[in-house]
C-alpha positions in Angstrom: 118.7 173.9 110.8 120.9 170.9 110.4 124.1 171.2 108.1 123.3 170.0 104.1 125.2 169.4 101.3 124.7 172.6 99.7 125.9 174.3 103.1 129.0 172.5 102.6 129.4 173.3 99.0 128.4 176.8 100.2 131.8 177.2 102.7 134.1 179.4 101.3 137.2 176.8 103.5 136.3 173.8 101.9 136.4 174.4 97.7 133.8 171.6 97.2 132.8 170.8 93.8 129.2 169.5 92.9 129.8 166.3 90.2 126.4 164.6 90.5 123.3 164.9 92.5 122.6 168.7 92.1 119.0 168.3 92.5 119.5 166.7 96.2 122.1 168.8 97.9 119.3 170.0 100.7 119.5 166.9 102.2 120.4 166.5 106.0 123.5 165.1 106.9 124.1 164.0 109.9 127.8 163.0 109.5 130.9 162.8 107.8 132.6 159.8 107.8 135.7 158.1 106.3 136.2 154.9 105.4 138.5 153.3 102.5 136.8 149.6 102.8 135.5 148.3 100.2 132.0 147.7 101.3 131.5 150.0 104.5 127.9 150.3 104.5 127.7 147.6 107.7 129.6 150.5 109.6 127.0 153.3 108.2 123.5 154.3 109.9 122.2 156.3 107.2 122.1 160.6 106.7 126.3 160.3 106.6 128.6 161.9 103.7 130.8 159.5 102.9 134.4 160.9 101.9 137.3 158.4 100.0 140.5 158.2 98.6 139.6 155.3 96.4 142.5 153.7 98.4 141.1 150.0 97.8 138.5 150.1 95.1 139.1 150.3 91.3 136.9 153.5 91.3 137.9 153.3 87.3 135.7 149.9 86.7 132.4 150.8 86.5 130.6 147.6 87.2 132.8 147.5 90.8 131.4 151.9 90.9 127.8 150.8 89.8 127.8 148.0 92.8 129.5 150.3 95.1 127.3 153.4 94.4 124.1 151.2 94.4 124.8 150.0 97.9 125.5 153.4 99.3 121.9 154.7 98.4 120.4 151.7 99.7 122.5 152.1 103.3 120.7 155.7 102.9 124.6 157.1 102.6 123.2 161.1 101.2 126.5 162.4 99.8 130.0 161.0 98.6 133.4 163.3 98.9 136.2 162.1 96.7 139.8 163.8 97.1 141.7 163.9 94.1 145.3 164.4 93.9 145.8 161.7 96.3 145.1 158.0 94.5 143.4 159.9 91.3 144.3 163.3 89.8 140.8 163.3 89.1 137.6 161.8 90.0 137.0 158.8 87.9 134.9 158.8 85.5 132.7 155.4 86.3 132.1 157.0 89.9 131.1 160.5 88.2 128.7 158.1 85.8 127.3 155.8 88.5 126.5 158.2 90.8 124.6 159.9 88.4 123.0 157.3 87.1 121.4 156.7 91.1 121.6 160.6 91.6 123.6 160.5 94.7 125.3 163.5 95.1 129.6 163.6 94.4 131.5 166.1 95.7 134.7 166.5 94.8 137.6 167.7 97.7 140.5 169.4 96.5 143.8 167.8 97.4 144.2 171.1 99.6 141.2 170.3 102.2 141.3 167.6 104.4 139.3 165.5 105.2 139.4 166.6 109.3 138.1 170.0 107.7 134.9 168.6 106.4 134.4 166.7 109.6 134.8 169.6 111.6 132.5 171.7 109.8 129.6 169.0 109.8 130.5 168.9 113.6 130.2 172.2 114.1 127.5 173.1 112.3 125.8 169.9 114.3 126.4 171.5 117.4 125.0 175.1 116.4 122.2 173.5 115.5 121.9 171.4 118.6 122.3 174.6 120.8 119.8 176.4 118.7 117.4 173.4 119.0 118.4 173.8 122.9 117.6 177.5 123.0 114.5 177.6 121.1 113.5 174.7 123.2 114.3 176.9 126.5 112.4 179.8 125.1 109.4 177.4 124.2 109.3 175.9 127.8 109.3 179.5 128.9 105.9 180.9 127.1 104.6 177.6 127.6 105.0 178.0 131.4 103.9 181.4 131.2 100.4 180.0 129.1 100.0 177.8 131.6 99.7 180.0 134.5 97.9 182.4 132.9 93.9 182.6 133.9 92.8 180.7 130.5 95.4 177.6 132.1 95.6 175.0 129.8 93.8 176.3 126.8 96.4 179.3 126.8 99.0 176.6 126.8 97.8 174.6 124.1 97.4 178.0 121.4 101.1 178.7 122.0 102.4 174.9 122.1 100.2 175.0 117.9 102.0 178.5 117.1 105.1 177.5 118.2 105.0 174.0 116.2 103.5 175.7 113.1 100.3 173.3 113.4 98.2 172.7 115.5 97.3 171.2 119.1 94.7 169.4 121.2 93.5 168.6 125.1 91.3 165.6 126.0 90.3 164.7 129.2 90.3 162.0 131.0 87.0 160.7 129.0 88.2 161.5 125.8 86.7 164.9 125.4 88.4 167.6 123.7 88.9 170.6 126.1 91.1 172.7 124.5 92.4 172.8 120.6 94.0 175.5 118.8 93.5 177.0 116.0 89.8 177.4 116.2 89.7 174.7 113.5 91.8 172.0 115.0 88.4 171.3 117.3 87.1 169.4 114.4 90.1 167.6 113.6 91.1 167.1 117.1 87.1 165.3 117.6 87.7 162.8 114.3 90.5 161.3 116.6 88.3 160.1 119.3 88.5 155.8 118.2 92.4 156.6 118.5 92.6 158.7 121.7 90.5 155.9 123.4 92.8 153.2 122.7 95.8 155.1 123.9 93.9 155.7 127.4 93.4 152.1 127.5 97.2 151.7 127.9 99.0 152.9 131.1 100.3 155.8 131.2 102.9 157.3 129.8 102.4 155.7 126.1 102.0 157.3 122.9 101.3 156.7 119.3 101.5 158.5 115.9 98.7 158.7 113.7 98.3 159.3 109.6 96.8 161.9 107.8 93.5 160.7 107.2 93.4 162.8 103.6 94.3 166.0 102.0 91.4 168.3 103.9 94.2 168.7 106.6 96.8 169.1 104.3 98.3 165.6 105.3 99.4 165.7 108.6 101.1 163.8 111.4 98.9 163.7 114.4 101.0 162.7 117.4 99.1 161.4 120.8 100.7 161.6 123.9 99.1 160.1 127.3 99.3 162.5 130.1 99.6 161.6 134.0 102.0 160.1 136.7 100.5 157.1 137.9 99.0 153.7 135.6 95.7 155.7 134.9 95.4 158.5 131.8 94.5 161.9 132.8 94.2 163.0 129.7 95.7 163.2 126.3 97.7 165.6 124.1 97.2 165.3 120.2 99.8 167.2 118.2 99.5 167.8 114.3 102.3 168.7 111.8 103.2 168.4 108.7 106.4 166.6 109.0 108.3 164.6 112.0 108.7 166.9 114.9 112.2 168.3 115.0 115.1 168.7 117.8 113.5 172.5 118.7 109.6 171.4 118.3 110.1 168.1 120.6 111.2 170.2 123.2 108.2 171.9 123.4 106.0 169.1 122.9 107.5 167.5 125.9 107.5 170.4 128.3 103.7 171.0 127.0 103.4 167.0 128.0 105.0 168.2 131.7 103.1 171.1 132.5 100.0 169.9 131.2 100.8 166.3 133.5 101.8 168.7 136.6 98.4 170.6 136.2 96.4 167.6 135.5 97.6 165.8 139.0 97.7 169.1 140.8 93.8 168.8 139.8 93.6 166.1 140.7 95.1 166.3 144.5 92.6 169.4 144.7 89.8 167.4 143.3 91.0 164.7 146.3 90.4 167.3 148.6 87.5 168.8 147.8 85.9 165.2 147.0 86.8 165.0 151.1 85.3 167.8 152.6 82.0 166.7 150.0 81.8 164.0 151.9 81.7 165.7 155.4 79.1 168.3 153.7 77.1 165.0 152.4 77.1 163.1 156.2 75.7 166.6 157.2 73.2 166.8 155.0 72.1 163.2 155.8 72.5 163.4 159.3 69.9 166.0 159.4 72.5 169.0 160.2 71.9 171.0 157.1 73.2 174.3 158.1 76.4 173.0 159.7 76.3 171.4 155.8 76.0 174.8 154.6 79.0 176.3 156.5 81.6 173.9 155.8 80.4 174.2 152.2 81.6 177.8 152.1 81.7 178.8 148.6 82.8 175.3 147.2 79.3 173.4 147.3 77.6 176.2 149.0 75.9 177.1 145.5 74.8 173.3 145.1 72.6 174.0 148.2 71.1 177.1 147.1 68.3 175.2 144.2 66.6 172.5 144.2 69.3 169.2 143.7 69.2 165.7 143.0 70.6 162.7 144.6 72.1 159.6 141.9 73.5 156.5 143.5 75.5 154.4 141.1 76.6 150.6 142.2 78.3 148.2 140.6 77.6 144.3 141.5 79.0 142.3 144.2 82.2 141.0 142.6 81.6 142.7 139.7 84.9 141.7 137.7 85.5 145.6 136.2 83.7 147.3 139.1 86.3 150.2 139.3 86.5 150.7 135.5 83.0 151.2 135.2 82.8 153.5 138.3 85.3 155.3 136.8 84.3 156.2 133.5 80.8 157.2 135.0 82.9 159.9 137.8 84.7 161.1 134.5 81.4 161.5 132.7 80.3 163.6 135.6 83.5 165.5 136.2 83.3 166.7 132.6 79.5 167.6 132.2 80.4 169.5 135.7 83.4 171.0 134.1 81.4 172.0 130.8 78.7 173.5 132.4 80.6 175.0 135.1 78.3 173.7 137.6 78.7 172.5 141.0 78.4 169.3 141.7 79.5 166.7 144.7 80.7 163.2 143.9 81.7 161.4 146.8 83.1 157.5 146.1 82.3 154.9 148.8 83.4 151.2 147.6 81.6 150.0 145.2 79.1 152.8 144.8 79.4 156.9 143.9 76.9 159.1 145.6 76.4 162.1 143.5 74.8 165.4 144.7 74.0 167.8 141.5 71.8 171.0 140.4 68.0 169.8 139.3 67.8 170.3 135.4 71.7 170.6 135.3 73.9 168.7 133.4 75.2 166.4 135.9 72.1 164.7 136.3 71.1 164.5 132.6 74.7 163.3 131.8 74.3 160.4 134.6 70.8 159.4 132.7 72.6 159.6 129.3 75.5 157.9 130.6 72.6 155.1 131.9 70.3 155.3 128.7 73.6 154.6 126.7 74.1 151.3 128.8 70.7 150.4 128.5 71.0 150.2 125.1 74.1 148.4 124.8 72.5 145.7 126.7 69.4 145.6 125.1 71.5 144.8 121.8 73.8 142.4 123.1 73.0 139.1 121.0 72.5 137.2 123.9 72.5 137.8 128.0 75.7 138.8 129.5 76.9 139.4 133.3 76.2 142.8 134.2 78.9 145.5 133.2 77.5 148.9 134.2 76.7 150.1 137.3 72.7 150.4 138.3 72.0 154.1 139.3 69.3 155.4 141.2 68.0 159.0 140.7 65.9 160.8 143.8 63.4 163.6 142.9 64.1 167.5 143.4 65.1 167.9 146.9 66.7 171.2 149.1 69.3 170.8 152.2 66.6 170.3 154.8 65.2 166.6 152.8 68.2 165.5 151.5 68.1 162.4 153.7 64.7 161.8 152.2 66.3 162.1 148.6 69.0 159.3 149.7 66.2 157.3 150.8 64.4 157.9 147.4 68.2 157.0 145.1 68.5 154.1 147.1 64.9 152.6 146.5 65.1 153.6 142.9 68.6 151.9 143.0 67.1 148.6 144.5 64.0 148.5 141.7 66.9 149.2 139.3 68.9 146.2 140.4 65.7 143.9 141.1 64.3 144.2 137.3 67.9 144.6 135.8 67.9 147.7 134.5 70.6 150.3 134.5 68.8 153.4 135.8 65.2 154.1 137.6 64.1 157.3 138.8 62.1 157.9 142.1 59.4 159.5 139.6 58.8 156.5 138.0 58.4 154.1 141.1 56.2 156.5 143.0 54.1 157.5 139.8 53.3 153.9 138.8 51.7 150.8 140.4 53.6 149.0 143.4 52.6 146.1 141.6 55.4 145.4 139.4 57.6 145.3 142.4 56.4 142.2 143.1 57.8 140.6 140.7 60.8 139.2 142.9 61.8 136.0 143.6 61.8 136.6 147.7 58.1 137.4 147.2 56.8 135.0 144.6 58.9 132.2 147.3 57.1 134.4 150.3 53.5 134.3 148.5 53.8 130.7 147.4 55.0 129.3 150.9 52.0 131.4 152.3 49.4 130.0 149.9 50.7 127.0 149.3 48.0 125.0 151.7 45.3 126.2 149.8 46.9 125.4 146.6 47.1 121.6 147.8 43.5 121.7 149.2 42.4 122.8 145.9 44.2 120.1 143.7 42.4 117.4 145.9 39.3 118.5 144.2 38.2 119.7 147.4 36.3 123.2 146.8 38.1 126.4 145.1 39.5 128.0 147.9 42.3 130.2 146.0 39.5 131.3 143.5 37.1 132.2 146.3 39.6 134.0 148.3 40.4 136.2 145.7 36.6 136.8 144.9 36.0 137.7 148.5 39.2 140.1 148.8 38.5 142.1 145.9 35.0 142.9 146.8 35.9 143.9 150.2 34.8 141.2 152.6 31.0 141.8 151.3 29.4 138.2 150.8 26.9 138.6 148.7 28.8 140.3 145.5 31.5 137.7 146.2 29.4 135.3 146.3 27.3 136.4 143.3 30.9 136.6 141.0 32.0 132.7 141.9 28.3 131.9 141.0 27.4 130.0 144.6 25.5 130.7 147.6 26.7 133.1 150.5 26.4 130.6 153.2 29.2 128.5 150.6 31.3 131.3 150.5 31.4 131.6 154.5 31.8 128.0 154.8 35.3 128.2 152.3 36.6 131.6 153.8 36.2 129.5 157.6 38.1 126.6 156.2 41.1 129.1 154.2 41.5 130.2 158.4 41.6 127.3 159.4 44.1 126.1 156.5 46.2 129.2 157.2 45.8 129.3 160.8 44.5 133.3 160.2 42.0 135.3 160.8 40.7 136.7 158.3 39.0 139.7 160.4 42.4 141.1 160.5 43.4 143.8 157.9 47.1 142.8 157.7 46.2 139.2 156.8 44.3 140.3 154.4 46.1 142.7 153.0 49.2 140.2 152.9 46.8 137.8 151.3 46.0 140.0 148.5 49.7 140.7 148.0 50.5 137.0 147.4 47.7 136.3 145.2 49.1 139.3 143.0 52.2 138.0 143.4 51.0 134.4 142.2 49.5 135.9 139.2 52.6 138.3 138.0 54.8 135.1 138.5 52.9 132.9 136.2 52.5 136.0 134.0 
């Protein structure tokens, strides 16, 4: 620990003598320093023990010693030496009374000890302290190192990074999740910083802020967060708690924690780089139809993935979308953690502006992704009033195994398309093929198709002219069969031939073949959903 008063006091050499300030001789100091000025507290940082001859003071006035004593405190001076036997056989009086009257400690030096002596024993003691603080540091970095390479990695790490602090200790990852806390109970005190840990992964990397107690159930601690990672983006996030500043020996540790635990992040990450490569080769295999060549450069990496039943998710972001990467981001960090939690396989492979991700049926992967999207959804359906899009759309296949996985791309990527035509954030294949094909007409390319194609009748009609629309549509939905069509509109069957010959000729169609008709009926659904 750092020399005090009382440790001077306490050496035999020096003969000090304790006037005032009893109660506070455990302070720090952090020098000693001399100085016969009569104000020196510009020249003074604060933690020094001030030591005087009374060379240039009336140290026997005690409205000059209340001043003098009052200013010391406030420069955060700790302790004041006066030799006697040099200007004053003793110490004065007024100093004895003012310093007790702001209880900073006096000390009175014996005309034997010299000043130099009390400066070399604060320096010394300094310096053993330093090299202790150095040592302990050493042996920190040492288990620390050895935690981090054992097989529990980085959770190791963080229990011996708390016992070694005397409080306790905390991972995130990259999305904010706690990974790792030590002891068991920090977990809950570690999650209760999540507001704070955000805002410090919004800054680049390194940063780092300190945080209050938020009350006495922790025992009023100081929670320090420190960013981890090389480059601009956070990799993660180390929370620290004590119950005082860190000292000389403890920020040692903290900061080779913060090293190892960086070093280990982006040696992660370069692995994840690589195996977020070869996914991709075992992905254009699986698409291009090739999937046992996909199952041997899988090996034991993804070759799990492609033992069950899996789905396919395709995320995209909009053209031009201002926070495209952001967003893609956070959404491969949600996946990377459920992957992580679960301990399930899973195969993300970036490409622009859109993630392709390959994960277990019924795992967590793919129920984090809809979460992820749910969550979205709501935020938008919230939002006072419209806003530009700022999610990605995501597209989920249904169950597929190696041999159909091109199917299941083909499924993410219509899902994805119905997703971004009616502006929603997610749509499963399930829900497209289970449903009615009708909704997907409402679109503006096929409401502009249907009205272009159905725009001559439309015109014939608002001439007063006959009901062609109306009579079309009758005759469509019962099948080409006159006489019920003609029995619905409420007019002869020779009338009804007579309008269905003049829509031909309108159109410049026959209506005798199946994919007019059937393009027909489309537009008059489309029609209706529009002006629905």
């Amino acid at each position: 620990m750092p020399p005090t008063l009382a440790s001077l006091v306490q050496h035999s050499a020096l003969k000090l003598t304790v006037l005032a300030g009893e109660d506070r001789l455990d302070t720090p100091v952090r020098w000693a320093h001399v100085s016969e000025l009569a104000d020196p507290v510009p020249w003074m940082d604060g933690g020094e023990l001030l030591l005087i001859t009374a060379m240039k003071i009336d140290a026997e006035d005690r409205e000059t010693m209340r001043r003098y004593v009052r200013r010391l405190v406030r420069a955060g001076v700790v302790g004041l030496g006066f030799a006697v036997g040099v200007n004053y056989e003793h110490v004065p009086d007024a100093l004895v009374e003012a310093a007790r009257e702001e209880g900073l400690p006096l000390l009175e030096v014996p005309r034997r000890t010299p000043f130099l002596a009390i400066t070399k024993a604060v320096s010394a003691a300094i310096a053993a302290d330093q090299y202790r603080a150095v040592t302990a540091g050493f042996e920190a970095q040492r288990e620390l190192t050895r935690a981090a390479l054992a097989p529990e990695g980085p959770a190791a790490l963080i229990a011996r990074l708390a016992a070694h602090l005397g409080g306790w200790a905390a991972l995130y990852d990259a999305s904010g999740a706690v990974v790792a806390a030590a002891p068991d109970w920090a977990a809950r005190r570690a999650a209760r910083l999540g507001a704070d840990v955000e805002r410090l992964r919004d800054r680049p990397a390194p940063a780092t802020t300190v945080v209050g107690s938020d009350g006495a159930e922790e025992g009023g601690d100081r929670v320090e967060l420190q960013s981890l990672g090389s480059g601009r983006r956070t990799r993660g996030v180390l929370a620290v708690g004590t119950d005082a500043p860190l000292g000389t020996a403890e920020r040692y540790a903290v900061h080779s924690a913060i090293a190892l635990l960086t070093l280990t992040t982006e040696r992660s990450r370069a692995l994840q780089d690589a195996e977020q490569r070869l996914g991709a080769a075992v992905l254009r295999m699986l698409l291009a139809g090739e999937p046992e060549n996909a199952r041997a450069v899988a090996g034991e990496l993804y070759g799990g993935l492609l033992d069950a039943p899996f789905r396919i998710v395709v995320a995209e972001t909009a053209e031009g979308q201002a926070d495209a990467d952001a967003v893609l981001t956070a959404l491969a960090d949600t996946v990377d953690t459920a992957a992580s939690r679960a301990a399930e396989p899973v195969l993300a492979v970036p490409e622009g502006h859109r993630i392709v991700v390959l994960a277990p049926d019924g795992g967590a992967v793919v129920a984090a992704c809809i979460a992820h999207a749910r969550a979205a959804e709501a935020r938008r359906a919230g939002a006072a009033e419209p806003a530009p899009a700022t999610e990605a759309s995501l597209g989920v296949s249904a169950p597929a195994g190696p041999a159909a996985a091109g199917t299941a791309f083909r499924q993410a990527e219509q899902a994805l398309s119905v997703a971004r035509r009616r502006g929603r954030v997610l749509v499963e294949h399930e829900e497209v093929s289970a449903g009615s094909v009708l909704p997907l007409l409402a679109d503006d390319a096929v409401r502009a198709f249907a009205d272009g194609m159905l725009r001559a009748l439309y015109e014939h009609d608002a001439k007063g002219r006959g009901d062609l629309v109306a009579s079309l549509r009758a005759w469509l939905a019962r099948h080409g069969q006159w006489d019920a069509a003609a029995a619905d509109l409420g007019v002869h069957r020779h009338t009804l031939r007579y309008r269905m010959r003049r829509v031909e000729e309108i159109l410049g169609r026959s209506l005798d073949d199946p994919d007019v008709r059937m393009e027909l009926w489309l537009a008059l659904k489309a029609t209706s959903a529009g002006a629905a």
